[in-house]
N, C-alpha and C positions, 0 to 999 in steps of 0.2 A: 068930806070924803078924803080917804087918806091915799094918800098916791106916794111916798115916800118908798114905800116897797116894790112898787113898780117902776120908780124910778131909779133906785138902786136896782134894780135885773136890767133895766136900759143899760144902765152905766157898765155891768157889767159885761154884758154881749156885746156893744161897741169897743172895749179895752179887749177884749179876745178877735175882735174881728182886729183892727190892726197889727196887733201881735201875730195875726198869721196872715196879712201879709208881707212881715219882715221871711216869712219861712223859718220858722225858730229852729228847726229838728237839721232843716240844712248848715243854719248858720251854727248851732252850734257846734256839728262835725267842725264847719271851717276852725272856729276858733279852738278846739282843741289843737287841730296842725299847728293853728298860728302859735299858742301856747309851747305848747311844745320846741317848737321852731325857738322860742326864744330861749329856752331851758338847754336847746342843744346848742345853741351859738357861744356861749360861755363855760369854763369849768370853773368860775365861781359862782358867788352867791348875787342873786339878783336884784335892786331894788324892787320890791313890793310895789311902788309907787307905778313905776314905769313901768310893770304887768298888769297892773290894773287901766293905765291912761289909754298903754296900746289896747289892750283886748277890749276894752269900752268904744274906742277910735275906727278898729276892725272891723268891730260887730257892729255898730253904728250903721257905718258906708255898706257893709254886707245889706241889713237889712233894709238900706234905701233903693239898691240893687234890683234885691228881690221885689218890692212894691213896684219901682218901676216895669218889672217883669210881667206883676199883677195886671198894672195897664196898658199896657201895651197886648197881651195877650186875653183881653177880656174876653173877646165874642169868640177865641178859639175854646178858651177855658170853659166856658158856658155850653160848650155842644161837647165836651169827653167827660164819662163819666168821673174818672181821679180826681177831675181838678172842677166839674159843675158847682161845690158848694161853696168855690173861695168869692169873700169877700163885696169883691168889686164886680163879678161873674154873677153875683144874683143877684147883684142893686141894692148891697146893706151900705155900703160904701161906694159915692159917687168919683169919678175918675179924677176931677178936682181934685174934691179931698184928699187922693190918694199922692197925687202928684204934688202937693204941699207937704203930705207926710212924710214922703220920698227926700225933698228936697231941705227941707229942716234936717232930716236925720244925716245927710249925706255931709249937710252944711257942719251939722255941731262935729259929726265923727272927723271931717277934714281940719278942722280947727283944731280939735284934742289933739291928734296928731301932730298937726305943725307944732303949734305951741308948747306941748306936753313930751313930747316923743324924738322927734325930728322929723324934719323936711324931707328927706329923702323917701320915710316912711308914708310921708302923708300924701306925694308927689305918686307913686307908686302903688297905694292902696286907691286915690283917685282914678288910676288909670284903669285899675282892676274892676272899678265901678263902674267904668265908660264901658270900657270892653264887654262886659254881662248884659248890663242895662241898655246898653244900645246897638253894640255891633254887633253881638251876637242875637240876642232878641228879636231889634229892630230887623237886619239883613241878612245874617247867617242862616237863624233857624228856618226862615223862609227861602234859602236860595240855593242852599246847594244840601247834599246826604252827606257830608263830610260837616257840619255845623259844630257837632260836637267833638268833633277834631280840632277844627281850626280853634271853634270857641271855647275848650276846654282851657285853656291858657291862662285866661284868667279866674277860671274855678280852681285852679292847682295853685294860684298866687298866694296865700294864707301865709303856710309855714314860713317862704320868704319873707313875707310882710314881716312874722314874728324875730325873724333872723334879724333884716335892719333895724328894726326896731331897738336892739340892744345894739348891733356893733356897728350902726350907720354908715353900712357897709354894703354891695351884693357881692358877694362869694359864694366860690365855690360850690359849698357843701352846701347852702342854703339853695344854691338853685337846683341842686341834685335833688332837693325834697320835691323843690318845684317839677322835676321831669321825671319822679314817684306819681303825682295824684297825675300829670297828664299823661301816663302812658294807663291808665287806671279809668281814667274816663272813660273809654270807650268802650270796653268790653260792659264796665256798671249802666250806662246810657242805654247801651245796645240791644243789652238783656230787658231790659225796662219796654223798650222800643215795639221787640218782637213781641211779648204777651200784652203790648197796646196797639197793636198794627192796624187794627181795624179805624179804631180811635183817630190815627193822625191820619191816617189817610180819608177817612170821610171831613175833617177840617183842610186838608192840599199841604199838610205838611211834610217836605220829604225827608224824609228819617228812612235811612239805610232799606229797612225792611219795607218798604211800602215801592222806594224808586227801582230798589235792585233783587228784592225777592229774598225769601227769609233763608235758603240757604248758604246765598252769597253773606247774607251777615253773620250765619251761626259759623261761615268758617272764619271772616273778618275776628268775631268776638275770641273763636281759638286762637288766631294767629298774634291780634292784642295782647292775648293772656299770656303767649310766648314771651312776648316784646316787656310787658311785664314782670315777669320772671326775673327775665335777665337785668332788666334796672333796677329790680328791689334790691337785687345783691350788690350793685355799689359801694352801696354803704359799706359794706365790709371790704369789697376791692380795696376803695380809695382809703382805708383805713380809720374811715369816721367810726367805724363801731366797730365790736369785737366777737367774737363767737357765742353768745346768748340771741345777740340780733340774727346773726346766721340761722342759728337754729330753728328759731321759732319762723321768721318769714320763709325757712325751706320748707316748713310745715306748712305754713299760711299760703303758698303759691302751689304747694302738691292738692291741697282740695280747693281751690281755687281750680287749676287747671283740669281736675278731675270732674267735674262740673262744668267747664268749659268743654270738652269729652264730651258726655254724656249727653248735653244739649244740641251738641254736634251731630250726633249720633241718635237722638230721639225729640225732635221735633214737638214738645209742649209744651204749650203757655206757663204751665205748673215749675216745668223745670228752668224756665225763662226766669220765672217769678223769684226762684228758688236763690237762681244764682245773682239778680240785683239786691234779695235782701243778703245773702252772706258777704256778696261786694260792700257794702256798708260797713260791715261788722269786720272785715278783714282791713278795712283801710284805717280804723280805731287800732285794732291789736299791732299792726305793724308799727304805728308812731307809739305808742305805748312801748312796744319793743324797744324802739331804738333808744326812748327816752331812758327804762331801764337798763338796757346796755351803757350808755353813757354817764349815768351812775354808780352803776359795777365799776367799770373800768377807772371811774376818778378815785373811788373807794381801793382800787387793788392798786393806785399808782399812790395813794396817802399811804398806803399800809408799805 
């Protein structure tokens, strides 16, 4: 009997069950910031080498993050429908193995770091792991409707991580990225929140809309998008970037907050839905942004 083809489809369904419990589609948003983050700490040329160690390092501990998220969160995951198919929620992967996988990956990404990177990177991207995988998972998400406030902090850590990474450094401009993705959390979270309200509240999870009522969030998620606003433009204040980065994020926060509007204003899951997937897509165009403005501007100060 030939079983080799059966056992290659084994092989290959276990390599995609792990793989999404790193969260691939998450980590990779982070590591674009992080990327970027390092592209904007420098107006020279960067080793290769040490964009490669760090974003290996990053993504790493990211994805050990997430798996620990996976167990920890199993029997919640297993009762909402979004997350019923992952992994360790249906019993393809046993929590063990999940918490070796977690721990190996968290291990080799802190080591690339130290050794390959620096210390400070690796020191700081570990903390970003604790904070995810434990204080917020473990205590936050379960303790208070502000979770993803307090715990955003270290979902917004990336592009810093990217920053020290090159100038083994934290400044300035690097943690202004970082107080970008965390005024940005909440409104993206929040949105998410309300068209699953039913969801977290039949598992006892308090998420804004479930403790305090869905209009106290959709004015919260307006009020974020405010707060927003006015951080995205930073960048241009403090003189990190130039008028292309202007432009475009005045655009990027006018429908942003047009949709923070309208969800305000008309109460549906649809427009709930609407405004966490353009939140995604808006937090890529804006570091893309800035990335391009910071090469205009080295190109207009050569010229």
């Amino acid at each position: 009997m030939n079983t080799s083809g059966s056992t290659s489809a084994v092989t290959r369904v276990v390599w995609r069950d792990y793989l999404e419990l790193c969260k691939p589609r998450v980590v990779a948003l982070m590591l674009l910031t992080a990327i970027i983050g390092m592209l904007l700490a420098t107006p020279g040329a960067i080793d290769p080498l040490l964009v490669l160690f760090a974003t290996t390092g990053i993504g790493l501990c990211a994805g050990s993050a997430a798996a620990i998220n996976h167990i920890f969160d199993r029997a919640v995951d297993a009762r909402m429908a979004r997350t019923s198919g992952r992994p360790i929620a249906r019993g393809r992967i046993a929590p063990a193995q999940g918490l070796v996988f977690a721990l190996v990956l968290g291990l080799a990404g802190t080591v690339l770091l130290y050794g390959w990177v620096n210390p400070l990177t690796a020191w700081l991207t570990l903390a970003s792991l604790i904070g995810y995988a434990l204080i917020y998972t473990v205590f936050l998400k379960r303790a208070t409707p502000q979770n993803i406030v307090i715990g955003g902090l270290a979902g917004a850590a990336p592009p810093l991580l990217g920053w020290t990474a090159v100038t083994g450094a934290v400044e300035g401009h690097g943690l202004l990225l970082v107080l970008i993705i965390f005024a940005w959390t909440p409104p993206h979270f929040w949105a998410l929140a309300l068209a699953r309200k039913e969801e977290y509240a039949a598992v006892n999870i308090p998420m804004l809309p479930v403790t305090h009522g869905e209009e106290y969030t959709r004015l919260h998620i307006l009020l974020y998008t405010l707060i927003l606003f006015a951080v995205s433009l930073l960048p241009y204040v403090t003189g990190m970037s130039g008028l292309l980065y202007l432009v475009g994020v005045f655009l990027l926060n006018l429908r942003f907050l047009q949709l923070a509007v309208v969800l305000y204003r008309h109460p549906e899951p649809a427009l709930a839905m609407q405004m966490f997937r353009f939140s995604i897509v808006y937090l890529m165009l804006l570091f893309l942004a800035l990335l391009l403005d910071h090469y205009l501007l080295l190109l207009t100060n050569a010229i």
